[in-house]
C-alpha positions as CSV (number, residue, x, y, z in Angstrom):
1,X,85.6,107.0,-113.7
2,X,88.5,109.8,-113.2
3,X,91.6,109.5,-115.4
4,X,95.0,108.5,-113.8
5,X,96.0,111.8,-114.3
6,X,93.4,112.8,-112.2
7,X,93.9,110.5,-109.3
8,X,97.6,111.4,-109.5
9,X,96.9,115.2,-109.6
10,X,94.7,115.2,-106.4
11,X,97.1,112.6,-104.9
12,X,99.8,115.4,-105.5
13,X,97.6,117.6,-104.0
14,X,96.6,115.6,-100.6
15,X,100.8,115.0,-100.2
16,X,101.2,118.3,-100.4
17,X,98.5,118.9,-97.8
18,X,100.2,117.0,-95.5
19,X,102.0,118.5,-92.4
20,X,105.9,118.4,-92.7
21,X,107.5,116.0,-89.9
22,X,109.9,118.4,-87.5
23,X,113.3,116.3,-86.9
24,X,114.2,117.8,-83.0
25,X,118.2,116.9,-81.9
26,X,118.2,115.5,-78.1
27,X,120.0,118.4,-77.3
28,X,117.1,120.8,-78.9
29,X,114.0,118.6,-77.2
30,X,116.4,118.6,-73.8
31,X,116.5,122.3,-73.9
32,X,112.7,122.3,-75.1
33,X,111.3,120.3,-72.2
34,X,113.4,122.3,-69.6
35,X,111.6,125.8,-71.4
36,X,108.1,124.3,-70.9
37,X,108.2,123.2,-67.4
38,X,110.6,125.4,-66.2
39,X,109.4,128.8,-67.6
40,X,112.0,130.4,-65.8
41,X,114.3,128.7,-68.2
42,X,114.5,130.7,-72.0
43,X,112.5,129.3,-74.7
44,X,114.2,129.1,-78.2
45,X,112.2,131.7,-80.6
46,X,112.8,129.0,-83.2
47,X,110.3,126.8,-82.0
48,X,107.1,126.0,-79.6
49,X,106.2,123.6,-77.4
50,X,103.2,122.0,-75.9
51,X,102.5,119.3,-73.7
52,X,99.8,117.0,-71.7
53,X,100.1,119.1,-68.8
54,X,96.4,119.6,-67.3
55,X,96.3,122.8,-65.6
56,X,93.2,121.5,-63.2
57,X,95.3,118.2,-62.2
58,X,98.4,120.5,-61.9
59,X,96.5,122.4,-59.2
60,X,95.0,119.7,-57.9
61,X,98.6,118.0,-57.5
62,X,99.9,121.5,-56.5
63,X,97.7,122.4,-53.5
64,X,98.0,118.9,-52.4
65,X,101.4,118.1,-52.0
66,X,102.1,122.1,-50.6
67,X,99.8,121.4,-47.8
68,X,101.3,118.4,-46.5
69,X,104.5,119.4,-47.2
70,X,104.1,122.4,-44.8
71,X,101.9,121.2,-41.9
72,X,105.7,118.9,-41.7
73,X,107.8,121.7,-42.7
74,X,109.4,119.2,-45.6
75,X,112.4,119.9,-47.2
76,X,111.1,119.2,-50.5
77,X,108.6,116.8,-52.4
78,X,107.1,115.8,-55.8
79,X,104.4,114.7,-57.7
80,X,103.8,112.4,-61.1
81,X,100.1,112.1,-62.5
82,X,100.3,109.7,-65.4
83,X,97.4,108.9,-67.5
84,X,98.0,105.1,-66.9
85,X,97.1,104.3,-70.9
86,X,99.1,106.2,-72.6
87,X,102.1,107.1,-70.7
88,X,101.1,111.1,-71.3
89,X,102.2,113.2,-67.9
90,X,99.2,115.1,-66.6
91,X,100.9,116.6,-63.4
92,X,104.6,117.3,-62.3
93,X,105.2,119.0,-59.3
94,X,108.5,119.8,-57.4
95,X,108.6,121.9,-54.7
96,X,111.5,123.0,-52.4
97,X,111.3,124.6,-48.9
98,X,113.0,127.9,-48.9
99,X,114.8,129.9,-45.9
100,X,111.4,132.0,-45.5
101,X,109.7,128.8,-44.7
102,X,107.7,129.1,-48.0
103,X,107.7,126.5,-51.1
104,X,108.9,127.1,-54.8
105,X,109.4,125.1,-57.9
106,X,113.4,125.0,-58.5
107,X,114.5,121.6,-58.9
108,X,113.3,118.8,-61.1
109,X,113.1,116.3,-57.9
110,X,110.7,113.8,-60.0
111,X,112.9,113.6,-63.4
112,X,116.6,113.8,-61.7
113,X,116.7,112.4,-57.6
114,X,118.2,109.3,-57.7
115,X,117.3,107.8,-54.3
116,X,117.1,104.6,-52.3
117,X,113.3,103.2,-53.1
118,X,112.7,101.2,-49.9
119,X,109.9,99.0,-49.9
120,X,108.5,100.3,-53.7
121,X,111.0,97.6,-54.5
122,X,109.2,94.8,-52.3
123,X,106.3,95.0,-55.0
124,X,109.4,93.8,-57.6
125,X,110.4,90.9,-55.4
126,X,107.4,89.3,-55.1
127,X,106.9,89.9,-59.1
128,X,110.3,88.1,-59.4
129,X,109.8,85.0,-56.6
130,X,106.2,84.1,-58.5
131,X,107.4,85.3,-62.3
132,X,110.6,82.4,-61.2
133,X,108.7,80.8,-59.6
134,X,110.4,80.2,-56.6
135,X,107.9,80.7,-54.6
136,X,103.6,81.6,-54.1
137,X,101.7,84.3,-52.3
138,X,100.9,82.0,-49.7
139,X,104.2,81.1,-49.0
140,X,104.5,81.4,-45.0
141,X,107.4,82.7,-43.2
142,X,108.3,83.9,-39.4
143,X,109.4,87.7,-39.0
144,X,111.5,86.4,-36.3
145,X,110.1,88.5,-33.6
146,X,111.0,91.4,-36.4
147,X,114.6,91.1,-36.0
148,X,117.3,89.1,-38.8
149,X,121.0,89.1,-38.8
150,X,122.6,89.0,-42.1
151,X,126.5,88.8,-41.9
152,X,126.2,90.6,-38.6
153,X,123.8,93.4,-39.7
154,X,120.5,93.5,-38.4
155,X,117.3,93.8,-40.4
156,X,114.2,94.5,-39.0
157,X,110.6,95.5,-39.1
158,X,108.8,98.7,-38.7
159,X,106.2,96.8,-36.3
160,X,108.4,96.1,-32.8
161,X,108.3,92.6,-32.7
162,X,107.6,91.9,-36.1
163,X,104.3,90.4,-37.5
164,X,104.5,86.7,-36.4
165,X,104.4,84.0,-39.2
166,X,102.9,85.8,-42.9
167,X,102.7,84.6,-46.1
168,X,104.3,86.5,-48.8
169,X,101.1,88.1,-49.8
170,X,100.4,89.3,-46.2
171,X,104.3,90.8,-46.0
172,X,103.3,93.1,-48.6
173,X,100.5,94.5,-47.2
174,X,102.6,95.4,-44.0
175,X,105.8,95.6,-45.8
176,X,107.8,93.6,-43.6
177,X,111.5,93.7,-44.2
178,X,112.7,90.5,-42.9
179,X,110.3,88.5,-44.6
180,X,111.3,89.7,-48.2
181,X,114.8,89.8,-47.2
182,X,114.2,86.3,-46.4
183,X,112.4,85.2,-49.2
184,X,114.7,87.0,-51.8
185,X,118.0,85.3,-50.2
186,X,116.5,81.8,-50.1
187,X,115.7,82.0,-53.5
188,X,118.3,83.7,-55.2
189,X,121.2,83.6,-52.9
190,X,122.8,80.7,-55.5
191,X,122.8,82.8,-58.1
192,X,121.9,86.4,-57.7
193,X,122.2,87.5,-61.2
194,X,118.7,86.2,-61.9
195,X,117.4,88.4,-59.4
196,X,119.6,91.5,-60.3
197,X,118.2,90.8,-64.1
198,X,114.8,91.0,-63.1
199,X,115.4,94.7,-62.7
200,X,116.1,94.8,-66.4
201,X,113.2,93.0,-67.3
202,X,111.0,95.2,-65.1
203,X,112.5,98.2,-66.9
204,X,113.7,99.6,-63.8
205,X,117.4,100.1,-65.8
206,X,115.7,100.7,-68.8
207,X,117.0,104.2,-70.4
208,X,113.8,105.9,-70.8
209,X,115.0,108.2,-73.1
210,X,113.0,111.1,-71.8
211,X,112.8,114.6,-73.5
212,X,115.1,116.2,-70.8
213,X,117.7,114.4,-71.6
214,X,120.4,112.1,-69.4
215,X,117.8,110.2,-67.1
216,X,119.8,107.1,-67.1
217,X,121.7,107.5,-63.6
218,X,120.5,104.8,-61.8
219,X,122.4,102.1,-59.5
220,X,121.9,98.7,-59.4
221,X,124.5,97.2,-58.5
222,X,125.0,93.8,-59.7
223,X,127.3,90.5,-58.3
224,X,130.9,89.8,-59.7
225,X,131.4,93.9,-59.6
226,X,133.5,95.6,-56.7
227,X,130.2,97.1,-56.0
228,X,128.6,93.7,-55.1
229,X,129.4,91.7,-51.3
230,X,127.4,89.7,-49.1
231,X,125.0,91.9,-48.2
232,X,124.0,93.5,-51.6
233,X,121.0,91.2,-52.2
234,X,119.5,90.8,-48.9
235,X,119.4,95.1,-48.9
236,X,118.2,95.0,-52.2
237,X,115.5,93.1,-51.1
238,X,114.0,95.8,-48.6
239,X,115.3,98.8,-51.2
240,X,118.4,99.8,-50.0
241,X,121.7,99.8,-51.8
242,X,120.4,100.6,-55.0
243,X,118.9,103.9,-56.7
244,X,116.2,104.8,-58.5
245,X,114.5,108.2,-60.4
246,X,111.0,109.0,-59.0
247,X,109.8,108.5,-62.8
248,X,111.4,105.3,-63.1
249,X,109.0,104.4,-60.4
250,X,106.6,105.4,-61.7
251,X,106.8,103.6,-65.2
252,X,107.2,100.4,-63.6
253,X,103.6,100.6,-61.4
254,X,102.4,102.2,-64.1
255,X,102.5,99.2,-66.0
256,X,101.2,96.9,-63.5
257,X,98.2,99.4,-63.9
258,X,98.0,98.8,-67.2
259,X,98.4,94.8,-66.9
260,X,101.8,94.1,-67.7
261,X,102.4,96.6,-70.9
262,X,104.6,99.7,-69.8
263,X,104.6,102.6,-71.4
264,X,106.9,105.6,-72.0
265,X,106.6,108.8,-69.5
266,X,105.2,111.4,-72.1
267,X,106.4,115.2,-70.9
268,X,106.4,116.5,-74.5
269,X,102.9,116.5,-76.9
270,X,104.2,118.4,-79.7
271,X,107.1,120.3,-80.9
272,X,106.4,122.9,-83.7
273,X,109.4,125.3,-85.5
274,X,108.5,128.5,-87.2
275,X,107.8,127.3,-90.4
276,X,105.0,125.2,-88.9
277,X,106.8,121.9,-89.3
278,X,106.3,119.5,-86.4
279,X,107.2,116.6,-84.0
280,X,103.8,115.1,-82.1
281,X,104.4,112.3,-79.3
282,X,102.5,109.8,-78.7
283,X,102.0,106.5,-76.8
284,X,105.5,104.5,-77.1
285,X,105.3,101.0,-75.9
286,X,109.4,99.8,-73.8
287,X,107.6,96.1,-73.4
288,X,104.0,94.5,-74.0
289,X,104.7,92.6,-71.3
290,X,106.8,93.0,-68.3
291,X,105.5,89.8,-66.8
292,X,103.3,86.7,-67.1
293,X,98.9,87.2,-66.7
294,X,98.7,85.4,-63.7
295,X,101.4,87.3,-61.6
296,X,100.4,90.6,-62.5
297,X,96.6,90.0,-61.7
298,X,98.0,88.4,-58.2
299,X,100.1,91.7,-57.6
300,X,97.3,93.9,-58.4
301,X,94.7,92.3,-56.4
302,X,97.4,92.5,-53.8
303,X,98.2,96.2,-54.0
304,X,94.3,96.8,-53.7
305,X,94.7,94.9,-50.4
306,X,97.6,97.7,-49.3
307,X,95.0,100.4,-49.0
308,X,92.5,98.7,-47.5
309,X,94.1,96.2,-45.1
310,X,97.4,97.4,-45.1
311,X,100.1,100.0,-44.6
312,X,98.4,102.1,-47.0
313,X,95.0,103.0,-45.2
314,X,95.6,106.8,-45.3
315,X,94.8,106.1,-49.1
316,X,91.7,104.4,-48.6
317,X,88.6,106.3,-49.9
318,X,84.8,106.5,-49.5
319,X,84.5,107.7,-53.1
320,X,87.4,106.1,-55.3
321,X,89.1,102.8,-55.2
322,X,92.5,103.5,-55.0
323,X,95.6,100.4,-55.2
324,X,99.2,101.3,-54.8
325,X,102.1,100.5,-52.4
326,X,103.8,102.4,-49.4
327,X,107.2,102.8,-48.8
328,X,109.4,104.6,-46.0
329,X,112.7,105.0,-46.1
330,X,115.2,106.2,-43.9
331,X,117.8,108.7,-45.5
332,X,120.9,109.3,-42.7
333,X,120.7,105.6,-41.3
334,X,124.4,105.5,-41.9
335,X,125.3,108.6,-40.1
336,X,125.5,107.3,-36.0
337,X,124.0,109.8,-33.4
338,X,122.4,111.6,-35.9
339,X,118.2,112.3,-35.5
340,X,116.4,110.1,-38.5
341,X,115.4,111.7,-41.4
342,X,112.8,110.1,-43.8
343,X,111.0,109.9,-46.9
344,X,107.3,108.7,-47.1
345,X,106.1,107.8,-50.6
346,X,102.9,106.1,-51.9
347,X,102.7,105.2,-55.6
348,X,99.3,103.7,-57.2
349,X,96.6,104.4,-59.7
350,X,92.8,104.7,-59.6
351,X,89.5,103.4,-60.1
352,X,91.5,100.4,-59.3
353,X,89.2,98.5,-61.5
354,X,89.7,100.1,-65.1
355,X,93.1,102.3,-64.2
356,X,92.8,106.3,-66.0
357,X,95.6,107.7,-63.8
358,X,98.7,106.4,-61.9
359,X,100.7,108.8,-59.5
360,X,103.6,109.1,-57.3
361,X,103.9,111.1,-54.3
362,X,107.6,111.5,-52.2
363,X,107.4,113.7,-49.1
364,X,111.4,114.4,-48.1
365,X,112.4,114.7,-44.7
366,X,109.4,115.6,-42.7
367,X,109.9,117.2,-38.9
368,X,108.1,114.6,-36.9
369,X,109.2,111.8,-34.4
370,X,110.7,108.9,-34.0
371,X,107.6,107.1,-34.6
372,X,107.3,108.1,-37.8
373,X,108.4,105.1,-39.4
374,X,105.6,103.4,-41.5
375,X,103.5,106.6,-41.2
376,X,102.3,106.8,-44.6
377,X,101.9,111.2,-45.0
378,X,102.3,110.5,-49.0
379,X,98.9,108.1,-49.7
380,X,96.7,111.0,-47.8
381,X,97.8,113.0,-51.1
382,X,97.3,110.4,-53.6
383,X,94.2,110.0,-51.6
384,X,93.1,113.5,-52.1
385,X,94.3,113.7,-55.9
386,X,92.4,110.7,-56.7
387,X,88.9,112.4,-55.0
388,X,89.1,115.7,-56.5
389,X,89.8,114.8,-60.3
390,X,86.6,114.1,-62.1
């Protein structure tokens, strides 16, 4: 048997072993995160920085998104490849059209543009109407030949004439507006605060406290506030009079992927100074549950519906199965005579049965016509992500 002294010695010696935690200032990691994925950007000769970054995803994610972005000649667009586990960011890519017609990295779209959502948020309604519930997937209501008039503003439908009578699981999968607006205004026109704070408990307000520093910009506006009148929730319910971040998005399908728990966006894997102290991230849980069992699995089995009987068939593959949600949303609709300019996004993860990776694709202001709307350019890149990583 060793002698105390002996345990205590190599004891001693083990601590000693032991690599020294790095303390990083928000300020420091802010400055830290902008050097890694902007390189462009000076890094500090005080420290070095890694992250989950994986160079054939980035391509991958890279090729993709450039492609479609100029067969529409696109302002700009991004990409987010999460691994849908651990929150770690395998892929972010920004690119901007330039005057020559070419694309470059210059602005952190996915991180900072805080945009109108659109029909992402219709996937939050009906998480709210069943998590309340107020009311069931198989809840039937009449698109009203795809025309509603709230408060003498009309709401309507992508589809001319709307899509007859669906139930609330079927107005997902074609993402009709005047259902959900509907839906959300029967149930929570009496007191719209329980709606408004389902935002919170989704974590769509959440400050995600992300390495690059202020990401908390978002607006959701919220009743009893000069912000708030009559038609604040019926918008809301379709995506419009509220903004949200790209990665804030993200996180919240993300954790649908991952049955409820959501996870932190990881953009940082380790932090090291000179003396070869260091800060290593790893998975950080916001909430272990964001909703109940049984309305999650109902919203997942839905979102597998979107791609293959619904508005997200440019997303359906032969060799992956791929779940997610559409959206398209109109960016100058309150600017009269002027030609509409769009945004087609696609968010889901993949092998829809046992999740590895959830992504987000936005495709700004494509050049193509009228009939655009509903054309879903953004899922034929989550598509062709999802095929070509093995």
């Amino acid at each position: 048997m060793k002698s105390i002294t002996s345990i205590l010695l190599l004891s001693l010696l083990f601590t000693g072993c032991k690599k020294e935690a790095l303390l990083v200032s928000p300020k420091i990691e802010s400055e830290l995160a902008k050097s890694a994925y902007y390189p462009t950007k000076e890094i500090s000769k005080e420290y070095s920085v890694s992250t989950f970054i994986n160079d054939t995803i980035q391509k991958i994610a890279q090729d993709n998104l450039s492609e479609i972005l100029k067969e529409y000649e696109a302002d700009h667009g991004c990409v987010l490849v999460m691994e849908t586990e651990t929150g770690k960011i395998c892929s972010m890519v920004n690119l901007t059209r330039l005057k020559s017609g070419s694309y470059k990295d210059t602005l952190n779209y996915a991180v900072y543009e805080y945009a109108e959502p659109g029909s992402f948020v219709k996937t939050l309604d009906l998480m709210a109407l069943l998590d309340d519930k107020k009311a069931d997937t198989s809840a039937v209501y009449s698109s009203n030949n795809g025309e509603i008039e709230f408060y003498g503003q009309k709401v309507r439908d992508s589809h001319e004439g709307g899509y007859g009578d669906l139930s609330l699981g079927n107005a997902l999968l074609y993402s009709s507006n005047t259902i959900f607006a509907q839906a959300i205004t029967k149930a929570y026109s009496s007191n719209p605060k329980q709606f408004t704070d389902k935002f919170a408990q989704f974590g769509l307000n959440k400050d995600l406290k992300l390495a690059f520093g202020n990401t908390n910009e978002q607006f959701i506006p919220q009743p009893n506030t000069k912000e708030w009148n009559n038609l604040s929730l019926p918008w809301m319910s379709f995506g419009y009079g509220l903004t949200l971040s790209p990665v804030k998005i993200l996180t919240y399908y993300n954790a649908i992927a991952n049955n409820g728990e959501m996870v932190k966006p990881l953009f940082l894997a380790e932090v090291k100074n000179k003396d070869g102290a260091s800060k290593v991230y790893s998975k950080s849980v916001l909430n272990p549950k964001i909703c109940s069992e049984s309305t999650v699995l109902k919203i997942q089995d839905l979102m597998r519906k979107v791609v293959t009987n619904g508005t997200g068939l440019s997303c359906k593959s032969d060799k992956i199965a791929i779940s997610g949600k559409t959206s398209t949303v109109q960016t100058n609709y309150d600017k009269d005579n002027s030609t509409p300019q769009y945004t087609s996004g696609f968010v889901g993860y993949f092998p829809t049965q046992k999740p590895k990776y959830t992504v987000l694709v936005l495709v700004n202001n494509p050049k193509v016509t009228k009939e655009f709307y509903g054309f879903d350019m953004a899922g034929s890149v989550v598509r062709k992500i999802a095929e070509n990583i093995k």
